[in-house]
C-alpha positions as CSV (number, residue, x, y, z in Angstrom):
1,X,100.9,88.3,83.4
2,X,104.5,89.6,84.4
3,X,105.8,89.9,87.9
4,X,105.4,93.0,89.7
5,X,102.0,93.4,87.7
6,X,99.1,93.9,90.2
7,X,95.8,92.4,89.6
8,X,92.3,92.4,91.1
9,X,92.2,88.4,93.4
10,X,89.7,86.8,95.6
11,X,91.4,85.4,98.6
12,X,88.6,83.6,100.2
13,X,88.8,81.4,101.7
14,X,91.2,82.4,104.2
15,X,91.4,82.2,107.9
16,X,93.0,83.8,110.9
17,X,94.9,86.9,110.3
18,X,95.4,86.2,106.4
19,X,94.3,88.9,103.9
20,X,90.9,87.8,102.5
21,X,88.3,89.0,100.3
22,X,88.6,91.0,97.4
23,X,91.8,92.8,97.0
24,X,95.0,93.8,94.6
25,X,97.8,91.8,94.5
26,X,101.5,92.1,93.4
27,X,102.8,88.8,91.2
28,X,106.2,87.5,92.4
29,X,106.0,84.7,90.6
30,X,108.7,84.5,88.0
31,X,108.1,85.8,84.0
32,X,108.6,81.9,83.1
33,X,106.0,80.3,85.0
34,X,104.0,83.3,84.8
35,X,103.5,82.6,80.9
36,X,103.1,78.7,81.3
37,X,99.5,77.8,81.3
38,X,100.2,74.3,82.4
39,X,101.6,75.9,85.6
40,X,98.3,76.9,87.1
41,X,99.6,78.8,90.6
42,X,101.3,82.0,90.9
43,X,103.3,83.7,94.1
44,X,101.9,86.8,95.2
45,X,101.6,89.6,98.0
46,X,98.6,90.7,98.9
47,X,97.9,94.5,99.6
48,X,96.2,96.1,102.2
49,X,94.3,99.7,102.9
50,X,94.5,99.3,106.8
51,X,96.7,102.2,107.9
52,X,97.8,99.6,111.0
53,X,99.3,97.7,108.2
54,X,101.6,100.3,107.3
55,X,103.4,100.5,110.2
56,X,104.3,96.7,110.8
57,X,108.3,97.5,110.1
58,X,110.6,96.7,106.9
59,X,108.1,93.2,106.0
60,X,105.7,96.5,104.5
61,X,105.9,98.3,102.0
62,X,103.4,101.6,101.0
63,X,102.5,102.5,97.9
64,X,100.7,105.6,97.0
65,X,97.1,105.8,95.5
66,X,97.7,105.8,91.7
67,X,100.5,103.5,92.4
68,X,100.2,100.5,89.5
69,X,96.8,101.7,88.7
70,X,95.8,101.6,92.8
71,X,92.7,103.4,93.4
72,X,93.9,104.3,96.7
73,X,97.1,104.3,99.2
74,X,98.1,100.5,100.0
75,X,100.7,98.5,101.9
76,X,102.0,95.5,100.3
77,X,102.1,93.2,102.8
78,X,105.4,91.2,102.1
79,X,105.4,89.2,105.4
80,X,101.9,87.2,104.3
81,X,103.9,85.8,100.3
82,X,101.2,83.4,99.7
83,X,100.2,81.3,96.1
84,X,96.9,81.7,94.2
85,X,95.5,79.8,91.3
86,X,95.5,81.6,88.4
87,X,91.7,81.4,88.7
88,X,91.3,83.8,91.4
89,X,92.7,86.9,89.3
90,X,90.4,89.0,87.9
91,X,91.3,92.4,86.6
92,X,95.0,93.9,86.1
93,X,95.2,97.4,87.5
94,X,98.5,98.1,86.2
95,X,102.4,97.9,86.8
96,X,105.1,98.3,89.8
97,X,108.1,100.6,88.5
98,X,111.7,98.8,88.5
99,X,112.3,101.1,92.1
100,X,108.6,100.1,93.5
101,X,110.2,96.0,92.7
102,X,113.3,96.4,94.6
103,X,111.4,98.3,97.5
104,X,109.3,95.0,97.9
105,X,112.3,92.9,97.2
106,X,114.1,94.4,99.8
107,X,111.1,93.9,102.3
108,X,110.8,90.3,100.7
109,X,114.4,89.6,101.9
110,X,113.1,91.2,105.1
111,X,110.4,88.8,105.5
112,X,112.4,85.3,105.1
113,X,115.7,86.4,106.3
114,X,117.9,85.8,103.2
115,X,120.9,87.8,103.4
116,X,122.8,88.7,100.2
């Protein structure tokens, strides 16, 4: 597991407007505690088909069907960062490209208003 892979995660339960259910999501975590069993949660951003989603501002980033092995057109929801146990990954889909990362980096710094 590597950051800016994207994998198959339950995210119930959840309540209110978080992303629940079955649906990909894009590790943030870094590569370090991604490859430490001992360290049993990983950051993530969950992704979302909902074309409402998409237009939410510079927190979302879309990705095109194919995208990191994404059966269809997704927004990466970068305002809704939340941690997962390891447990509730299932499947990897595939990969982000270095200029898909620093598209949801960007939206990242977007999110919590970090300024470089």
């Amino acid at each position: 597991m590597k950051r800016g892979d994207i994998y198959w995660a339950t995210l119930s339960p959840r309540s209110g407007s978080e992303q629940s259910g079955r649906r990909p999501v894009i590790i943030l975590s870094h590569d370090a505690f991604n490859q430490t069993s001992a360290w049993r949660s990983i950051i993530v951003v969950p992704l979302s088909t909902s074309t409402t989603q998409a237009r939410r501002g510079p927190t979302v980033v879309t990705l095109s069907a194919g995208t990191g092995g994404l059966p269809g057109a997704s927004s990466a929801l970068c305002h809704q960062i939340t941690t997962l146990d390891r447990a509730k990954l299932t499947e990897k889909t595939g990969s982000l490209s270095t200029e898909n990362m620093v598209m949801i980096e960007q939206a990242l710094l977007a999110a919590v208003d970090i300024r470089r």
